[in-house]
mmCIF file as Biopython writes it, N, C-alpha, C and O atoms, coordinates in Angstrom:
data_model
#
loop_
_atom_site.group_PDB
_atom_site.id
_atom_site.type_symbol
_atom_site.label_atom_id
_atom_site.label_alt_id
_atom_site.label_comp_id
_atom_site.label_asym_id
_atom_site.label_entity_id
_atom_site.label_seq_id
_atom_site.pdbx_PDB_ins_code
_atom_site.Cartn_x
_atom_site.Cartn_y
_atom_site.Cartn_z
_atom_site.occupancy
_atom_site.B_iso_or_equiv
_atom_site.auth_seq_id
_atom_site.auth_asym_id
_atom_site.pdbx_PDB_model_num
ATOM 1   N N  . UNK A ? 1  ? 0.848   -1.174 0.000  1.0 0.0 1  A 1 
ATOM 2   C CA . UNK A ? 1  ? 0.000   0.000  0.000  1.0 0.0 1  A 1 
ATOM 3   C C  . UNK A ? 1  ? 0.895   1.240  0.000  1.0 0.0 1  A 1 
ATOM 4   O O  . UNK A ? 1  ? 1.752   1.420  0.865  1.0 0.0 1  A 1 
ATOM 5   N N  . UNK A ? 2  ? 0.682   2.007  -0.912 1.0 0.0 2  A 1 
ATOM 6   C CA . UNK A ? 2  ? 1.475   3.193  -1.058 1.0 0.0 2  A 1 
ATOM 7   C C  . UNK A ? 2  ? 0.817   4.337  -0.236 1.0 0.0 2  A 1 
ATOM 8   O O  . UNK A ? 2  ? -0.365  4.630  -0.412 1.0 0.0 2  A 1 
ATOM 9   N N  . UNK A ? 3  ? 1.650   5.013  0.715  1.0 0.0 3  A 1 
ATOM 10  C CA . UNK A ? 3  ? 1.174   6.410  1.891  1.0 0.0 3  A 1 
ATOM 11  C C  . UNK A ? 3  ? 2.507   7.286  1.808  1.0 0.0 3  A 1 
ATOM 12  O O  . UNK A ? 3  ? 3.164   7.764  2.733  1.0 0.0 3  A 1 
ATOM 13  N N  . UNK A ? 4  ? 2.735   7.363  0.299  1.0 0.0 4  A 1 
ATOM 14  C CA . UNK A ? 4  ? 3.906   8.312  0.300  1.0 0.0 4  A 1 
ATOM 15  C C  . UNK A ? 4  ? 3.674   9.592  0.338  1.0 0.0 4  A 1 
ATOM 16  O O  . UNK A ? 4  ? 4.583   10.422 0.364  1.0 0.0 4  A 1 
ATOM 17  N N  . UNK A ? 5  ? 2.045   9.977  0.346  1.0 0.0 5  A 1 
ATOM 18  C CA . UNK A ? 5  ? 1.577   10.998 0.441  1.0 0.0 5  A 1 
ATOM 19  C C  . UNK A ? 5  ? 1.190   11.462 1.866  1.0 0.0 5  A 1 
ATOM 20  O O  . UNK A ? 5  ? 1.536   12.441 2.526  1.0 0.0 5  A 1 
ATOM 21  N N  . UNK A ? 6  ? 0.504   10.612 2.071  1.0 0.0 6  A 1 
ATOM 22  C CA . UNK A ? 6  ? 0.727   10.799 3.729  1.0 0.0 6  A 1 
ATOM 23  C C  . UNK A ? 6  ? 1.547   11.408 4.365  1.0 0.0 6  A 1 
ATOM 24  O O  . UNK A ? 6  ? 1.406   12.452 5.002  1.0 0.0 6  A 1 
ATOM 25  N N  . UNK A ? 7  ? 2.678   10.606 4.176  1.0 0.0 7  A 1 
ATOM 26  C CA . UNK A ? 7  ? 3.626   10.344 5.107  1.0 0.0 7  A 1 
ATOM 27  C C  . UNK A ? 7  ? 4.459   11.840 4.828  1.0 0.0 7  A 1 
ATOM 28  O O  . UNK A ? 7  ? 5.407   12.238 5.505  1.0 0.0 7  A 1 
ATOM 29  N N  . UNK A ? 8  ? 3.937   12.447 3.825  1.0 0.0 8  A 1 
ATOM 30  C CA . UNK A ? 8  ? 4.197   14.157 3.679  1.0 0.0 8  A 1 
ATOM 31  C C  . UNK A ? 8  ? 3.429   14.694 4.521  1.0 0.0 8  A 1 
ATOM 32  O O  . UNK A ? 8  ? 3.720   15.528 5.378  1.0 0.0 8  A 1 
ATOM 33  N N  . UNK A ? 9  ? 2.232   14.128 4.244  1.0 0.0 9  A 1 
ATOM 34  C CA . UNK A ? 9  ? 1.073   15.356 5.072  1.0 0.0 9  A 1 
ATOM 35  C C  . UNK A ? 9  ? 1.840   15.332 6.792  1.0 0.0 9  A 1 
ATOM 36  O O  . UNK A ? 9  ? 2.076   16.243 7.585  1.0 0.0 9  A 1 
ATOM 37  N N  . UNK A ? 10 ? 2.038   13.966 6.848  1.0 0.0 10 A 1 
ATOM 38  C CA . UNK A ? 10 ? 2.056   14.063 8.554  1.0 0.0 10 A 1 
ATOM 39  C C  . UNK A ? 10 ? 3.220   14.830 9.032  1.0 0.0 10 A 1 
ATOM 40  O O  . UNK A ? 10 ? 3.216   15.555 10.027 1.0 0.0 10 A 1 
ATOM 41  N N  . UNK A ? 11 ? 4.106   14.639 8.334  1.0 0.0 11 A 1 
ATOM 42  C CA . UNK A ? 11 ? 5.405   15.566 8.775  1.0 0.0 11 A 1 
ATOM 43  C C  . UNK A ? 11 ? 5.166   17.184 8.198  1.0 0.0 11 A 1 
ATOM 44  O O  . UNK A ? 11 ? 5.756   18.259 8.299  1.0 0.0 11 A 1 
ATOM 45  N N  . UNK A ? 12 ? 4.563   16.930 7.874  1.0 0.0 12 A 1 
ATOM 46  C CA . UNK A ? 12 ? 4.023   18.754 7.744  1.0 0.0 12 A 1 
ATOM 47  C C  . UNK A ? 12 ? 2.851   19.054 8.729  1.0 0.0 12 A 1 
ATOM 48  O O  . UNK A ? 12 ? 2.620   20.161 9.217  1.0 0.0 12 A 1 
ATOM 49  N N  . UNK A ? 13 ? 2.291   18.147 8.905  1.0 0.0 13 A 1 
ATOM 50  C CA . UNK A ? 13 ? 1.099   18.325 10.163 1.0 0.0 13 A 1 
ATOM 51  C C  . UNK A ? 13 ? 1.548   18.170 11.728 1.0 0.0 13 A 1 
ATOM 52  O O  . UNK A ? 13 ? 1.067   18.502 12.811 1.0 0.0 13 A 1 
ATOM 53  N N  . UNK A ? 14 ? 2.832   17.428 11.238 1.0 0.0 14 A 1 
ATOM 54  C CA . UNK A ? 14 ? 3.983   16.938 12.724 1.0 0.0 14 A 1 
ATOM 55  C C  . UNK A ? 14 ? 4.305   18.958 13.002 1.0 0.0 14 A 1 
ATOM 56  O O  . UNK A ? 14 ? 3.974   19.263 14.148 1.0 0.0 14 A 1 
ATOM 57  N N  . UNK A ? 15 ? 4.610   19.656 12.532 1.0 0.0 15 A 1 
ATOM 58  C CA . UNK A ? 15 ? 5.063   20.870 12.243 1.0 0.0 15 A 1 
ATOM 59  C C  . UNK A ? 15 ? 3.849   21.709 13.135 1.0 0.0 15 A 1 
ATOM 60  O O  . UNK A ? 15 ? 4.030   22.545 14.021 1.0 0.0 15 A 1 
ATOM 61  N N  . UNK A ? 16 ? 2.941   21.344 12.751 1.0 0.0 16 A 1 
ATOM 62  C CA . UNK A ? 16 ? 1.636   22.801 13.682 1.0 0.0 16 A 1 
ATOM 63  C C  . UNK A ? 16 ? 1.274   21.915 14.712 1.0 0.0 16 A 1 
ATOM 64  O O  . UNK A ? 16 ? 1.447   22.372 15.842 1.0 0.0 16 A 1 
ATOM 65  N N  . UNK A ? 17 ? 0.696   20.464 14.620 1.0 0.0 17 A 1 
ATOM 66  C CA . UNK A ? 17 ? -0.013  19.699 15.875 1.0 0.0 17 A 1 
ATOM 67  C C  . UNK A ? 17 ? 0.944   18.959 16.554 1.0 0.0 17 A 1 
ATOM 68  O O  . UNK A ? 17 ? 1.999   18.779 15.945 1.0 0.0 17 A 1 
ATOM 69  N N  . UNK A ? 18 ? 0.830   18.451 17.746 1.0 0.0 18 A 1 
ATOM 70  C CA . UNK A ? 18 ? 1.792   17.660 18.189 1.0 0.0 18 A 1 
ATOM 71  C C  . UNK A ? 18 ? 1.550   16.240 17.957 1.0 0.0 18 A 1 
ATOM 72  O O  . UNK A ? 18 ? 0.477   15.721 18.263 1.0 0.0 18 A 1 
ATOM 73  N N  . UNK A ? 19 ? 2.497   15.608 17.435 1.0 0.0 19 A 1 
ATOM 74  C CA . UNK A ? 19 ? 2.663   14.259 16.873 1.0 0.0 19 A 1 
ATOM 75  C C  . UNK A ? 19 ? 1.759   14.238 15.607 1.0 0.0 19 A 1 
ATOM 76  O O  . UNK A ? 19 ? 1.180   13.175 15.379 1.0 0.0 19 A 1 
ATOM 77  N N  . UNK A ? 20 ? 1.558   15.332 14.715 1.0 0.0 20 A 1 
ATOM 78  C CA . UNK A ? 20 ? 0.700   15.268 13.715 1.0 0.0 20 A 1 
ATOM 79  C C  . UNK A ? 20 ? -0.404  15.123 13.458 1.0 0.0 20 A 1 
ATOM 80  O O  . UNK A ? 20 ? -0.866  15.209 12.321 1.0 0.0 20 A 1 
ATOM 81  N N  . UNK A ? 21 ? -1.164  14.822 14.686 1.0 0.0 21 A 1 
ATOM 82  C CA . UNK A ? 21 ? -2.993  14.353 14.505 1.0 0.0 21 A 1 
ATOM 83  C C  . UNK A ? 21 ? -3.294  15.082 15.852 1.0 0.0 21 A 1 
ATOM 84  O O  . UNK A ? 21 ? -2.601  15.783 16.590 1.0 0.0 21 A 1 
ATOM 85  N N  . UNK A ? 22 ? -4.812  14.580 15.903 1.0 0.0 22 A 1 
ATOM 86  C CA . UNK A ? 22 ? -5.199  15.120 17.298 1.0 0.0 22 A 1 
ATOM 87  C C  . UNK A ? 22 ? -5.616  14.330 18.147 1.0 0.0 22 A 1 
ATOM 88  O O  . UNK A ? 22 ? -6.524  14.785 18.842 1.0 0.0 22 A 1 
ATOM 89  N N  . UNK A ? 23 ? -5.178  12.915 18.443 1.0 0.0 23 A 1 
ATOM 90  C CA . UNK A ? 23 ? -5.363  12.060 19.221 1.0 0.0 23 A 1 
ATOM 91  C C  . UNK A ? 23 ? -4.265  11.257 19.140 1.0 0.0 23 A 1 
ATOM 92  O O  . UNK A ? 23 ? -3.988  10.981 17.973 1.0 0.0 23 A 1 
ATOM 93  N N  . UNK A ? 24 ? -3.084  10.484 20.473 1.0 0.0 24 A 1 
ATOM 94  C CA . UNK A ? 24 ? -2.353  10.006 20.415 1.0 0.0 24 A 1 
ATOM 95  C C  . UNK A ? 24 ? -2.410  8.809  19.602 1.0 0.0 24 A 1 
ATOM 96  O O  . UNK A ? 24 ? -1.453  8.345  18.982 1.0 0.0 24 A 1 
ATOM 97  N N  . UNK A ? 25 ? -3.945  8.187  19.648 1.0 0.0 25 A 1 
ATOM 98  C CA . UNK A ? 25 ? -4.320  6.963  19.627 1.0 0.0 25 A 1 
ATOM 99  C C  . UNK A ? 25 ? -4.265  6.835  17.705 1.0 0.0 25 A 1 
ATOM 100 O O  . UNK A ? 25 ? -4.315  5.752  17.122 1.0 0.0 25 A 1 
ATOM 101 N N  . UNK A ? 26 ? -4.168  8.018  17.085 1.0 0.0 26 A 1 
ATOM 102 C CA . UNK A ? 26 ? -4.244  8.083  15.526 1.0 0.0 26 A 1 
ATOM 103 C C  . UNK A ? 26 ? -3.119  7.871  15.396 1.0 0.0 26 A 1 
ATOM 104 O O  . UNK A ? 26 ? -2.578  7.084  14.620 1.0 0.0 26 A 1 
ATOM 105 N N  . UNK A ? 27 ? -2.500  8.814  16.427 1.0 0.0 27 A 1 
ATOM 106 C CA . UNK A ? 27 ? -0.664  8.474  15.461 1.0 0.0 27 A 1 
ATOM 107 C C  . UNK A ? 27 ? -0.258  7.178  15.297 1.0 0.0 27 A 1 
ATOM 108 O O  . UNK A ? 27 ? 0.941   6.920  15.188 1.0 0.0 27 A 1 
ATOM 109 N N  . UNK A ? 28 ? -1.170  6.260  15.263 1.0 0.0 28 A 1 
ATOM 110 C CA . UNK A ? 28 ? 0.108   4.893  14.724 1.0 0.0 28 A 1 
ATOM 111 C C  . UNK A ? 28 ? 0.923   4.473  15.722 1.0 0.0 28 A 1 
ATOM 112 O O  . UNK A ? 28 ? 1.096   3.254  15.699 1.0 0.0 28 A 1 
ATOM 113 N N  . UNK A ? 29 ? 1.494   5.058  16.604 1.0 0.0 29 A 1 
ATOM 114 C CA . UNK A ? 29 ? 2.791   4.519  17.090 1.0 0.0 29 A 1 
ATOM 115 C C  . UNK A ? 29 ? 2.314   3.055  17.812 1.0 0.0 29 A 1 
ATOM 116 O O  . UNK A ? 29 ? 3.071   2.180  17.391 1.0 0.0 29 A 1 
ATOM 117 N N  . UNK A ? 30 ? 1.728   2.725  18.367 1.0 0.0 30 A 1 
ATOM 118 C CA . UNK A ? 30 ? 1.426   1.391  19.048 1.0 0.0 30 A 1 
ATOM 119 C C  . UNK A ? 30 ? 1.533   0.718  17.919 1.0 0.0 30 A 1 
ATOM 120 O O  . UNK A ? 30 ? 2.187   -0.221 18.372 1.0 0.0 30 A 1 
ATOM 121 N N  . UNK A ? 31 ? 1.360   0.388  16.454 1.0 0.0 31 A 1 
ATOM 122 C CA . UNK A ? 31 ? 1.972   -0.446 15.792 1.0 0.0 31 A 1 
ATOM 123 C C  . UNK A ? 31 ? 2.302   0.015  14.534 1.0 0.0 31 A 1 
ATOM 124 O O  . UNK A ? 31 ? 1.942   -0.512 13.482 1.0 0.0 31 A 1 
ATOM 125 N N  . UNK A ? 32 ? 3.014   1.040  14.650 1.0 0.0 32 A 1 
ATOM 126 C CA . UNK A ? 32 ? 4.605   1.241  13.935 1.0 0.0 32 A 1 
ATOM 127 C C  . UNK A ? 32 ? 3.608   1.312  12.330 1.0 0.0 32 A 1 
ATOM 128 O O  . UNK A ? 32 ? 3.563   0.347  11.568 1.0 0.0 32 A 1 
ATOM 129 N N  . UNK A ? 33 ? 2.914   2.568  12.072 1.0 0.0 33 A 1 
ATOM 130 C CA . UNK A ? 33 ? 2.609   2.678  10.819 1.0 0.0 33 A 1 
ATOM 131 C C  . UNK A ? 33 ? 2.382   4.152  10.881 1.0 0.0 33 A 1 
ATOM 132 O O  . UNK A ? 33 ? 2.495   4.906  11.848 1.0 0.0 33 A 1 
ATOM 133 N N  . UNK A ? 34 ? 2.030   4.413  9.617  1.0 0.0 34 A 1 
ATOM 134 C CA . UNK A ? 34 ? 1.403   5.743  9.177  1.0 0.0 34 A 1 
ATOM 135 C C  . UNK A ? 34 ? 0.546   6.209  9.196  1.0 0.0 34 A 1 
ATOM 136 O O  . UNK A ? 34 ? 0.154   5.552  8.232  1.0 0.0 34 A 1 
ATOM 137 N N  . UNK A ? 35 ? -0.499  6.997  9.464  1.0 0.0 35 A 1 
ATOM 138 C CA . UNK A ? 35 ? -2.141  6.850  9.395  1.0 0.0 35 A 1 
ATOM 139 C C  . UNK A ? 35 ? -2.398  7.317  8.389  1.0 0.0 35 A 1 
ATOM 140 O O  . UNK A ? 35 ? -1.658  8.235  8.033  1.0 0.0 35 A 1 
ATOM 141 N N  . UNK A ? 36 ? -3.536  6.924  7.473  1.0 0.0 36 A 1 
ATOM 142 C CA . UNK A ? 36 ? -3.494  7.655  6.224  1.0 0.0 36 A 1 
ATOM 143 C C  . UNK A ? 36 ? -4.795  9.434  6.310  1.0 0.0 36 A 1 
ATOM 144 O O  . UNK A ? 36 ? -5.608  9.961  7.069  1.0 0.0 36 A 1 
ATOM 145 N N  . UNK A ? 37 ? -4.329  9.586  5.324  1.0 0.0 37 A 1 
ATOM 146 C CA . UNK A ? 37 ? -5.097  11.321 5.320  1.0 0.0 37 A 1 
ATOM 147 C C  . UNK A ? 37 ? -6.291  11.197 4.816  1.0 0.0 37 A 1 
ATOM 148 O O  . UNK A ? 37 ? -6.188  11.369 3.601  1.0 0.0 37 A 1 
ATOM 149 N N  . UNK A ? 38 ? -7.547  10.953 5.161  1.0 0.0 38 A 1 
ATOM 150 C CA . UNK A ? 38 ? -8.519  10.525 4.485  1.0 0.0 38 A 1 
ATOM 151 C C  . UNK A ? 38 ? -8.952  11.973 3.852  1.0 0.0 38 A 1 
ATOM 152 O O  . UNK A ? 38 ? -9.105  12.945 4.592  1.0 0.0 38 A 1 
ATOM 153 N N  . UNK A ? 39 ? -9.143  12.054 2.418  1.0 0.0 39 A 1 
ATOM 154 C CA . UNK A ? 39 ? -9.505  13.049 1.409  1.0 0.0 39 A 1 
ATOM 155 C C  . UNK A ? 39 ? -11.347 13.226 1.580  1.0 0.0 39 A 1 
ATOM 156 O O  . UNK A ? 39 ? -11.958 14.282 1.739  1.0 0.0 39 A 1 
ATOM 157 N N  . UNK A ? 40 ? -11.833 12.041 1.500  1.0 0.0 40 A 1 
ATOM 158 C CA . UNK A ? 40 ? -13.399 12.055 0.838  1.0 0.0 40 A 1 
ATOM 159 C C  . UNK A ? 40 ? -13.937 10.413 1.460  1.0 0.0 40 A 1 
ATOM 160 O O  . UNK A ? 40 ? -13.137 9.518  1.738  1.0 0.0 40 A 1 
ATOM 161 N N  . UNK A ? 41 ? -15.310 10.302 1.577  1.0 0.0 41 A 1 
ATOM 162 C CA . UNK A ? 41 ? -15.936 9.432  2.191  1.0 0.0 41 A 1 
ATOM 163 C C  . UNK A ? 41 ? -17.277 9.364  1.477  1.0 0.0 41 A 1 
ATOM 164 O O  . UNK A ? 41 ? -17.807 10.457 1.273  1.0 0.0 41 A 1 
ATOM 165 N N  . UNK A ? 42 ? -18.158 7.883  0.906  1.0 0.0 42 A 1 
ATOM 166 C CA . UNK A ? 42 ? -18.777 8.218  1.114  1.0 0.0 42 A 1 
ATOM 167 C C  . UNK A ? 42 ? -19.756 6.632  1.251  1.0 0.0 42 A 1 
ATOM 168 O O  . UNK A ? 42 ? -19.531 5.671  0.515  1.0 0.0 42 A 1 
ATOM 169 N N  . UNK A ? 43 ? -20.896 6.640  2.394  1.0 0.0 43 A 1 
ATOM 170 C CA . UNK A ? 43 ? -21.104 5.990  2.839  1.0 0.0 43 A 1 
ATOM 171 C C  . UNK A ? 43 ? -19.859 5.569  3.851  1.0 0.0 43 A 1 
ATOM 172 O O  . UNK A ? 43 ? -19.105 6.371  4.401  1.0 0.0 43 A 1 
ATOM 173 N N  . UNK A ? 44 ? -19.824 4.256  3.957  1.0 0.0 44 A 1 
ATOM 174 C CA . UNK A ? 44 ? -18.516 3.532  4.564  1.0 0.0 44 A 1 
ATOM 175 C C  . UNK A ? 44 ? -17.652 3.160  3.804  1.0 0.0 44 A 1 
ATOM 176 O O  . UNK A ? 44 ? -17.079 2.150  4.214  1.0 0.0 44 A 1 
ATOM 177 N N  . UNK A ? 45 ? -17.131 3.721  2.401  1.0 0.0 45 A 1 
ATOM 178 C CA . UNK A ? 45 ? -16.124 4.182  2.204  1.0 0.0 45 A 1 
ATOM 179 C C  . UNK A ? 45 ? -15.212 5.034  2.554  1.0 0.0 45 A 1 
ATOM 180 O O  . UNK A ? 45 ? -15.713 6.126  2.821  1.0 0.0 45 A 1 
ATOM 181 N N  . UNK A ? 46 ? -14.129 5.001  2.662  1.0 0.0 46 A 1 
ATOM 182 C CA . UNK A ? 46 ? -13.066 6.333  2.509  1.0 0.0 46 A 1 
ATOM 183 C C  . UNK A ? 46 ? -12.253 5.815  1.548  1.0 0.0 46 A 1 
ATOM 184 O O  . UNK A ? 46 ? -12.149 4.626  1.247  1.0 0.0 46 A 1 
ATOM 185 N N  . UNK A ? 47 ? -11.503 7.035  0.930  1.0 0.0 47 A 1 
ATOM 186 C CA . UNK A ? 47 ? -9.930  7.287  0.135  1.0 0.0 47 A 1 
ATOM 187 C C  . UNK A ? 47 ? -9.040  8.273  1.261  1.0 0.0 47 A 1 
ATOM 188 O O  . UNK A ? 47 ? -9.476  9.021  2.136  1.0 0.0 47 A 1 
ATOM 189 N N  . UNK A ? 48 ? -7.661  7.967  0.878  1.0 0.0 48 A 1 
ATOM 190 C CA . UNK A ? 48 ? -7.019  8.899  1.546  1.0 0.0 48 A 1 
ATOM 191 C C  . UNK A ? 48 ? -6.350  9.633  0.237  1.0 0.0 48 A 1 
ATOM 192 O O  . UNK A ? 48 ? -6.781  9.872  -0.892 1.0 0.0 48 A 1 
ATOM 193 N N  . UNK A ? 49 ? -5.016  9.900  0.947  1.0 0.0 49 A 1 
ATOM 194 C CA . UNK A ? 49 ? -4.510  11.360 -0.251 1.0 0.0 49 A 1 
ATOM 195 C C  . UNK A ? 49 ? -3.573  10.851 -1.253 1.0 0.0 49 A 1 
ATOM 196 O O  . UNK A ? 49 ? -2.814  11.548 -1.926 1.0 0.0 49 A 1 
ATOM 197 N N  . UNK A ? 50 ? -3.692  9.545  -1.300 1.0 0.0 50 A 1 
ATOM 198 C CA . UNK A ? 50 ? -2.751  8.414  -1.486 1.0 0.0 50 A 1 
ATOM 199 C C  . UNK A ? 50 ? -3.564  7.442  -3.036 1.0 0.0 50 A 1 
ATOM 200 O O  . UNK A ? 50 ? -3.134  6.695  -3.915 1.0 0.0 50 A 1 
ATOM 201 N N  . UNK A ? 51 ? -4.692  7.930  -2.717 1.0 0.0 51 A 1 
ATOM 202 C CA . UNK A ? 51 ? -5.978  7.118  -3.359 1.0 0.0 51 A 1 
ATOM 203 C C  . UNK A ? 51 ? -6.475  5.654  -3.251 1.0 0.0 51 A 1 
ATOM 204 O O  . UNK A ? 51 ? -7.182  4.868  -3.880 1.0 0.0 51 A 1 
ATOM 205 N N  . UNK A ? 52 ? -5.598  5.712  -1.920 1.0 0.0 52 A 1 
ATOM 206 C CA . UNK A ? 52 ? -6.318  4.108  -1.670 1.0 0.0 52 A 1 
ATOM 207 C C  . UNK A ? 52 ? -7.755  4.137  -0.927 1.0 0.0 52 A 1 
ATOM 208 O O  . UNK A ? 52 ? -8.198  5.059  -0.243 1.0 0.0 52 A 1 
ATOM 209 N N  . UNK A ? 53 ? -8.498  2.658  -1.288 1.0 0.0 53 A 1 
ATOM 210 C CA . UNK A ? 53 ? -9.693  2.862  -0.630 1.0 0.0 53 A 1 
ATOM 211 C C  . UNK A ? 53 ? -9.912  2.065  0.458  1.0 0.0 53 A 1 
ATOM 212 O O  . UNK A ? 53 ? -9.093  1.149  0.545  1.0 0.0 53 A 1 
ATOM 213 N N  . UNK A ? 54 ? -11.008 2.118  1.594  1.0 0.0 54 A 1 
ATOM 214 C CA . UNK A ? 54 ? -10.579 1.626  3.051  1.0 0.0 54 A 1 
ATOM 215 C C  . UNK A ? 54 ? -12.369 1.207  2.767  1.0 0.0 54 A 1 
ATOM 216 O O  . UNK A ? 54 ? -12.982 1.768  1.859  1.0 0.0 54 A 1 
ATOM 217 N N  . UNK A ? 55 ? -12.910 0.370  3.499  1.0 0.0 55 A 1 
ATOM 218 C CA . UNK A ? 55 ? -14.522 0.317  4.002  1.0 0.0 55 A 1 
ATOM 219 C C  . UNK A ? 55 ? -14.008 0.369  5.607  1.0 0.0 55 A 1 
ATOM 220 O O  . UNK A ? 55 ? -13.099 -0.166 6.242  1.0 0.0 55 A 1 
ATOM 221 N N  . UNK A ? 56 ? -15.124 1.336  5.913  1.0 0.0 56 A 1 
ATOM 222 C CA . UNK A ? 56 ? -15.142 1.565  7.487  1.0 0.0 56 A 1 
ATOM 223 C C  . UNK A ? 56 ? -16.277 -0.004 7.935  1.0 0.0 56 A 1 
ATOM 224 O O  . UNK A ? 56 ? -17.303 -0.404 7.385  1.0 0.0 56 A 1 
ATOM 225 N N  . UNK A ? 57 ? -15.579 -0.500 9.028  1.0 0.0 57 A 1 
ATOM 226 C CA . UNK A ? 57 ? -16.430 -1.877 8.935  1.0 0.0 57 A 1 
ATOM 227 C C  . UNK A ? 57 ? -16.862 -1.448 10.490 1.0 0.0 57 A 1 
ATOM 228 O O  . UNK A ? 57 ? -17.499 -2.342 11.049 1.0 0.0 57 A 1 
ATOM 229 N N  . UNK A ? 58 ? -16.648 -0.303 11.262 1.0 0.0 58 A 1 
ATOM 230 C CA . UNK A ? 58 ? -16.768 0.246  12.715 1.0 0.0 58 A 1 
ATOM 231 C C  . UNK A ? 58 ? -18.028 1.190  12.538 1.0 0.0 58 A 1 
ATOM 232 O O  . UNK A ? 58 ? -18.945 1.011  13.340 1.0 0.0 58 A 1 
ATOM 233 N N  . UNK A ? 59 ? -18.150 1.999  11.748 1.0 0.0 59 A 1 
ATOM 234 C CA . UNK A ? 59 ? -18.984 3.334  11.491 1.0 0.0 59 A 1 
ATOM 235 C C  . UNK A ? 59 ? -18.399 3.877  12.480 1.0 0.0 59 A 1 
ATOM 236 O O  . UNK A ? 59 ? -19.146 4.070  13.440 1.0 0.0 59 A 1 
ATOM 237 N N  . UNK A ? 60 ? -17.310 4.204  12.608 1.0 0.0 60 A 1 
ATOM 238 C CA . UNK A ? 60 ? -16.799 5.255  13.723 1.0 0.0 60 A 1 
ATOM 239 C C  . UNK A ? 60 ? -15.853 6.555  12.407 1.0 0.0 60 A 1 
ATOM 240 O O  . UNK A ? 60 ? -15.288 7.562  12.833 1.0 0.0 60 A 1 
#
């Protein structure tokens, strides 16, 4: 899965927020990934900025 886009946004978002998001629990770090930037949603779909697509299987 490609988050080479991401992985821009977050270090530019690492820059204004702390640890890049607004919940510790987004940043990934408990298992060592990237979170992706979700662009657009619809239903229980998402894409991120990356253009991959995710189904939300939580509705959260």
């Amino acid at each position: 899965m490609n988050l080479a886009r991401s992985q821009a946004l977050l270090a530019r978002a690492a820059r204004l927020i702390p640890g890049g998001v607004n919940s510790p629990v987004r940043a990934f770090r408990s298992v060592e990934g990237t979170p992706p930037f979700i662009v657009r949603g619809l239903g229980a779909r998402l894409w991120d900025a990356d253009g991959n697509s995710y189904i939300d299987y939580i509705g959260s």
